[in-house]
C-alpha positions as CSV (number, residue, x, y, z in Angstrom):
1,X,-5.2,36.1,-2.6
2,X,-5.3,32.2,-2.2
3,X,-9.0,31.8,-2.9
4,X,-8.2,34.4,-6.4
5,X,-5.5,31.9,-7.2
6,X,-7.5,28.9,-6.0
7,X,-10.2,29.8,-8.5
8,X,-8.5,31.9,-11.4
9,X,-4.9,31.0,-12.0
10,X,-6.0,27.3,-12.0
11,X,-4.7,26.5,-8.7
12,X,-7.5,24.0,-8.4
13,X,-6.3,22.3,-11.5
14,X,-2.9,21.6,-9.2
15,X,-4.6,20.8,-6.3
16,X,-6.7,17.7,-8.3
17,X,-3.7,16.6,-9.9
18,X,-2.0,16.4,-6.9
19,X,-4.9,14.3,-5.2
20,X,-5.4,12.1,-8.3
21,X,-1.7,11.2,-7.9
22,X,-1.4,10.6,-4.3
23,X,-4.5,8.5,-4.5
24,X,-2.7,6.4,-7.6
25,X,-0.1,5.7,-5.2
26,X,-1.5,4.4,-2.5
27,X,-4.3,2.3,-4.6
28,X,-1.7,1.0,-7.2
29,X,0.7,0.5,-4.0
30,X,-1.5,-1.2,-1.8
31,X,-2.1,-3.8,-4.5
32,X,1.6,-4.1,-5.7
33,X,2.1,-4.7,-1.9
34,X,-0.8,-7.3,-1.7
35,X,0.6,-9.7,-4.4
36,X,4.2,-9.2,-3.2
37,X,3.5,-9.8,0.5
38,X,0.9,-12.5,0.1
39,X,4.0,-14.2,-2.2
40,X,6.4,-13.7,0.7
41,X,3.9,-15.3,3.1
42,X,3.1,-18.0,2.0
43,X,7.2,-18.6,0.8
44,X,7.9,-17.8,5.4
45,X,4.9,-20.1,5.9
46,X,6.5,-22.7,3.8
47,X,9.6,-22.1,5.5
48,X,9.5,-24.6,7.8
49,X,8.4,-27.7,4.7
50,X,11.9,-28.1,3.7
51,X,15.3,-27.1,3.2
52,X,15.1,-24.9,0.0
53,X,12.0,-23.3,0.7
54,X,13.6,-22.4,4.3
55,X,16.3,-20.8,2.1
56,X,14.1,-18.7,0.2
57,X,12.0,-17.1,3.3
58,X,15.4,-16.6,4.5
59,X,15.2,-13.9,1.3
60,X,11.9,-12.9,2.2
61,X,13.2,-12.0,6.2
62,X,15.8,-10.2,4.4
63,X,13.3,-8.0,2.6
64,X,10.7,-7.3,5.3
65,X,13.1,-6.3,7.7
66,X,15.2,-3.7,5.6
67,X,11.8,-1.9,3.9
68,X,10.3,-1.9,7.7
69,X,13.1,-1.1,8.7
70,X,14.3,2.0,7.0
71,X,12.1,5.0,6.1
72,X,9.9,5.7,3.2
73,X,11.6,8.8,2.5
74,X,14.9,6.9,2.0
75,X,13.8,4.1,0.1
76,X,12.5,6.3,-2.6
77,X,15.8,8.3,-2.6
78,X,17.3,5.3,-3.2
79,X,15.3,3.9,-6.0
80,X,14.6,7.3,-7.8
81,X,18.2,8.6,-8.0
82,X,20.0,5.3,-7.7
83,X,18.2,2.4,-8.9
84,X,15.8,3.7,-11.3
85,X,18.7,6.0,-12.4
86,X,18.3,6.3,-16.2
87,X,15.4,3.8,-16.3
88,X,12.6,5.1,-18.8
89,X,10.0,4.7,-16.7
90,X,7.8,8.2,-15.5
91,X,8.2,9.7,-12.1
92,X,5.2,8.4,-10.9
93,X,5.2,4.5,-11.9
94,X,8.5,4.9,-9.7
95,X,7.0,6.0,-7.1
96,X,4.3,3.7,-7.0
97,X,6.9,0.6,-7.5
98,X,8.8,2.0,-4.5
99,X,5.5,2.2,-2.4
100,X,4.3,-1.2,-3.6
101,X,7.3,-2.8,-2.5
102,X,7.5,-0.6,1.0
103,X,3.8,-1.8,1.5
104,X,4.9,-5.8,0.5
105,X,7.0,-5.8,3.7
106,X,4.0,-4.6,5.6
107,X,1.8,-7.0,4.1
108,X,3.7,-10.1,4.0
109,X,3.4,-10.0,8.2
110,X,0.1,-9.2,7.6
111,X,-1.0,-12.2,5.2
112,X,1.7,-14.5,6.9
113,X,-0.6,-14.2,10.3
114,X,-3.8,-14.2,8.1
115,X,-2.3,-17.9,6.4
116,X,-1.8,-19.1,10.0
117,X,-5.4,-17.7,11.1
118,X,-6.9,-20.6,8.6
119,X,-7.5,-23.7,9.9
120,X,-5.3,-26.3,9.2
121,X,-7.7,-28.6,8.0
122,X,-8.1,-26.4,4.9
123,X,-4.8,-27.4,3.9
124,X,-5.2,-30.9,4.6
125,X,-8.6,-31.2,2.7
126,X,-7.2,-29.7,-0.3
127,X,-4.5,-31.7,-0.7
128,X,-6.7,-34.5,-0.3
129,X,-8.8,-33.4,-3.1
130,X,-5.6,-34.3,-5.5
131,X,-4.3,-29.9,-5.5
132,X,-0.2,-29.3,-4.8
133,X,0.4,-27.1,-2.0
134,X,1.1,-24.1,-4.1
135,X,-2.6,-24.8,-5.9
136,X,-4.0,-25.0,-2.3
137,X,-2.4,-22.2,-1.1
138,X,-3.5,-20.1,-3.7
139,X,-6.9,-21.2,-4.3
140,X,-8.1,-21.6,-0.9
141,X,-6.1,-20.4,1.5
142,X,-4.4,-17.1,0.6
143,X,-8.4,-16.2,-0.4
144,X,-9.6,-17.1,3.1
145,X,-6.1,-15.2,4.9
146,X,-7.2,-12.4,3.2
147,X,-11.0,-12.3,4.3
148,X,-9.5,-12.3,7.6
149,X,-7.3,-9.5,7.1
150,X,-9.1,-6.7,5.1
151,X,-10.0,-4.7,8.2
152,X,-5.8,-4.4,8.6
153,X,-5.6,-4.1,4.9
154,X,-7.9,-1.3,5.0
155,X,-5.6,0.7,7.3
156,X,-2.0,-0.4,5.2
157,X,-4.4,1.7,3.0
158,X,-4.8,4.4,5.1
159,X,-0.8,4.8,6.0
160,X,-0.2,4.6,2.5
161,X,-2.4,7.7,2.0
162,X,-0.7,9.6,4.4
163,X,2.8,8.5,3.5
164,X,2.0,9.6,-0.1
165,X,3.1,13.7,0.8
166,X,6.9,12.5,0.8
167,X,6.2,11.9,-2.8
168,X,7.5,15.3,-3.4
169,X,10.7,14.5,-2.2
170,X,11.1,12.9,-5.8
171,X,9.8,15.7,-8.4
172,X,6.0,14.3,-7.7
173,X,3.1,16.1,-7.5
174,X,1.4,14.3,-4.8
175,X,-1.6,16.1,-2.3
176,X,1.5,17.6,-0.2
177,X,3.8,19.2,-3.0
178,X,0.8,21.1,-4.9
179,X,-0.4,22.5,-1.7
180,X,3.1,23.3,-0.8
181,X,3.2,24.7,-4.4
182,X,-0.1,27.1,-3.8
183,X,1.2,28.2,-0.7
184,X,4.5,29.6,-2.1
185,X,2.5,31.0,-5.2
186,X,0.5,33.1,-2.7
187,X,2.9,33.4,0.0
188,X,0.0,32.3,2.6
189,X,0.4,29.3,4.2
190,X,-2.2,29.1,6.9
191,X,-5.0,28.4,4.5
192,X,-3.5,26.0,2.0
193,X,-1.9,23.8,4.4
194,X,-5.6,23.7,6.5
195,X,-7.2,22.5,3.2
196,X,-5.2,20.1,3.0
197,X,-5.1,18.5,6.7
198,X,-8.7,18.7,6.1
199,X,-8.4,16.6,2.4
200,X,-6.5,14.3,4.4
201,X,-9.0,14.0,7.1
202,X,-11.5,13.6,5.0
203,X,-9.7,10.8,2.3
204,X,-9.5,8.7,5.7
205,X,-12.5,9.0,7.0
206,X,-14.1,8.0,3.4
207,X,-11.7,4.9,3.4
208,X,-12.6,4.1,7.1
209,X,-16.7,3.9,5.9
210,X,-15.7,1.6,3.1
211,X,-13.3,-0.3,5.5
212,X,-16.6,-1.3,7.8
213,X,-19.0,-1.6,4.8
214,X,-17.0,-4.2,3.4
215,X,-16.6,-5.8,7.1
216,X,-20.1,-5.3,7.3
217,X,-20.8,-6.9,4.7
218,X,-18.6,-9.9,4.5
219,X,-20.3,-10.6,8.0
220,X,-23.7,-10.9,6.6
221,X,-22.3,-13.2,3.7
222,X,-20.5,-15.4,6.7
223,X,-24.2,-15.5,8.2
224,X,-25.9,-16.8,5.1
């Protein structure tokens, strides 16, 4: 019955959809989360420079610590039937704005400790050259915090992927919801849901051999 369905009632067709969406979260949430955090780094590591920018990391704590702090699942219950309430905007870019901004918290601890990883000097010299701290920070520090960091990058990644099958929760067709949808079309649910532990495994450990090529190869470029 489920392979019939699979393969004749276009339950493939559901099943790609459902992959192509989950992996436009994560990707598109990830990078949302990369420009947001490394901004609310670099505002924490400025913190300490002077009295307004203290203010504003002040903001910035506030963030972090109420998307880490609260679960995925909530935060886009929030947004998609509170916030985004009547906003024309489709189900998906929602999503995707709610996961970008979930994955911001994560990676503004991340960058802040990558920022802090880069010598100090590196600062100093560009600012010597004549650049404003903002211009140094974004030119040659941020770029050199986040060399350091892709290996943990690469696994914000990887949770992302995962925490993509509460999508559903929210009228999206993630990986989770069309499995979940094949499995009450055939009324099995042994095989669909093992297909799709097994997608999963597989989606992770394709991003882990990309994870330690990059490293890999980042290393040889240090060398040279």
């Amino acid at each position: 019955m489920f392979l019939r369905y699979f393969i004749d009632y276009g339950g493939y067709k559901t099943a790609l959809t459902g992959l192509k969406n989950s992996l436009i979260i994560a990707i598109f949430g990830l990078i949302i989360g990369i420009v947001l955090g490394s901004v609310v780094a670099a505002i924490k590591v400025a913190g300490a420079r002077n009295r307004v920018a203290k203010i504003i990391s002040y903001v910035g704590d506030v963030y972090t610590s109420i998307f880490r702090g609260t679960p995925i699942v909530v935060q886009l219950m929030i947004f998609y039937f509170i916030v985004f309430n009547g906003v024309p905007m489709s189900d998906l870019m929602k999503v995707v704005i709610v996961f970008g901004l979930n994955s911001g918290a994560y990676v503004a601890e991340i960058m802040r400790g990558g920022i802090l990883s880069v010598d100090a000097g590196q600062m100093e010299a560009g600012r010597t050259l004549g650049l404003s701290y903002t211009a140094t920070m974004i030119k040659i520090v941020i770029p050199q915090a986040v060399k350091n960091v892709i290996p943990t990058l690469g696994n914000e990644l990887i949770a992302l992927t995962k925490d993509t099958s509460v999508a559903g929760y929210v009228a999206t067709m993630d990986l989770n919801a069309a499995f979940s949808a094949i499995a009450g079309a055939t009324y099995d649910v042994i095989i669909p849901y093992l297909m799709l532990a097994l997608i999963y495994f597989l989606i992770v450990l394709l991003l882990t051999f990309l994870i330690r090529f990059v490293e890999r190869r980042m290393r040889k470029s240090e060398r040279r």
